[in-house]
Structures are given as structure tokens and as C-alpha cells.
C-alpha positions in Angstrom: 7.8 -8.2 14.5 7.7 -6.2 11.3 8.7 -6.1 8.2 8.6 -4.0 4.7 7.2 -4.9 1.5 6.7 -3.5 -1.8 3.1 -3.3 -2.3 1.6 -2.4 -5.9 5.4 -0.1 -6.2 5.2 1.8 -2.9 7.2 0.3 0.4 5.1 -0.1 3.4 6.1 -1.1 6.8 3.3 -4.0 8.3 2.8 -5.8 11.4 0.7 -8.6 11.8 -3.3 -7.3 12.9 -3.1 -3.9 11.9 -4.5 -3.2 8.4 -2.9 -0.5 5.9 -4.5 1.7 3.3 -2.6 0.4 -0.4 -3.2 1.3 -3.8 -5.9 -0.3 -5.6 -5.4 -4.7 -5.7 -7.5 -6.6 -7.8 -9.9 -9.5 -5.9 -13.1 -8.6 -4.1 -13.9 -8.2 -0.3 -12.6 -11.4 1.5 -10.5 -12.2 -0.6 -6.7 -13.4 0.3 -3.4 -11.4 -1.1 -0.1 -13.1 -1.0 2.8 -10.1 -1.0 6.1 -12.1 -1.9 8.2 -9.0 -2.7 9.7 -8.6 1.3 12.6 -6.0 1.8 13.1 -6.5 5.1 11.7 -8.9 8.2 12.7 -7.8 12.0 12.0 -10.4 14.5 13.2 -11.0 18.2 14.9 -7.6 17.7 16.9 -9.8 14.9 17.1 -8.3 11.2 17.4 -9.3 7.8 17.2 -7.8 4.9 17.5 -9.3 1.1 19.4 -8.3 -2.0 17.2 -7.1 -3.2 14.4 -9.3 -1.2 14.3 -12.2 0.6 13.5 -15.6 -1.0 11.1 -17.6 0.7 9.4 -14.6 2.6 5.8 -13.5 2.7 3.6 -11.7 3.7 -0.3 -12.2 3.7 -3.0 -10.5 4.1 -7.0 -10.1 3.7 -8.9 -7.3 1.6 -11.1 -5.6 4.3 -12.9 -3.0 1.4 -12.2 -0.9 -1.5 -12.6 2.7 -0.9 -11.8 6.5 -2.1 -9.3 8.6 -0.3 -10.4 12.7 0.0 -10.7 14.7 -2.9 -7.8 16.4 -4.4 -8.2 20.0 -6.2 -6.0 20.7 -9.5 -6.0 24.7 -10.2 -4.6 26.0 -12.9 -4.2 29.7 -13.7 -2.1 32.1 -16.5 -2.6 35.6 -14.9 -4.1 38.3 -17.4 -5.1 35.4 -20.1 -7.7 34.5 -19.0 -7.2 30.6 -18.4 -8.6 28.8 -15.8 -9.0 25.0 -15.3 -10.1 23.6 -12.1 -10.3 19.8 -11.5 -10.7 17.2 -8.7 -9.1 13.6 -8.3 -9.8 11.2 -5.7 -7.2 8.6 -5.4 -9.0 4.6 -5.3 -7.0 2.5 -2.0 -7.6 -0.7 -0.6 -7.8 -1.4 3.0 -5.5 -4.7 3.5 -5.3 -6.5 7.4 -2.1 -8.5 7.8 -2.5 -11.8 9.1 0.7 -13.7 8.8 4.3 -12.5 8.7 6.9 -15.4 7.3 
């Protein structure tokens, strides 16, 4: 059983007890995250899909930790100018375990 919901603008496939890397979500460690937004829901090789999503479908979940993916380097160069401008991102997830599928 799977299914894929929108999550924070960004479509991700879950299945229940396996945790995903999302963008950031507001709430603390522990806390519980309702994702009501479900595209799609596959069950007993059985699937529906919504216009655009299904009403009465969810999906929840628990916030395992907040975290840092790796660091990113921006360089920028002009040739023979003499610019140069080097910086680094590091993009803020959150690590979400699927409990329930409905």
C-alpha cells in the first residue's frame, strides 16, 4: 500500500513505517503531522486517484528530527574582470515516519 501526497509543494510517494526526508514543517520532535492533500492511494493492487485529490484521505505521520542536508557550493565567475563570489547553502529537512495510510 502506497500512496502520494503533496507535502510542503513537493509530491512524495509514502508507505506506512518507512520515514521520508521533507522540507522544513513546523512542530517539534514528537509531534503529530496530518497530510490531507493525497493525489493518489494504491491498495490491494487497487487505485484511485482524485481530481485533483481525494476527499476524506490522509495521511499521518510523526516528526522523527529536524536536520541539515550537505552543503551546497554557489560559484560565480566573469573571466578577465575580476569577480568572484563563492557561497554555500545547506538546505533545512525534516525527517517524517508514516504511521497511518487512510
Amino acid at each position: 500500500m502506497y500512496a502520494i501526497v503533496e507535502i510542503a509543494g513537493t509530491q512524495v510517494k509514502v508507505e506506512k513505517d518507512k520515514y521520508y526526508y521533507t522540507p522544513l514543517l513546523e512542530g517539534k520532535d514528537g509531534d503529530k503531522v496530518e497530510f490531507d492533500n493525497v493525489l493518489l492511494v494504491e491498495q490491494d493492487n487497487k487505485i484511485t486517484v482524485g481530481s485533483p485529490s481525494i476527499k476524506g484521505s490522509k495521511v499521518t505521520g510523526k516528526i522523527l528530527s529536524h536536520l541539515k542536508g550537505d552543503k551546497v557550493i554557489v560559484f560565480k565567475k566573469k573571466r578577465r574582470k575580476g569577480y568572484r563570489v563563492k557561497n554555500g547553502h545547506r538546505q533545512q529537512f525534516t525527517k517524517v515516519l508514516i504511521e497511518d495510510i487512510k
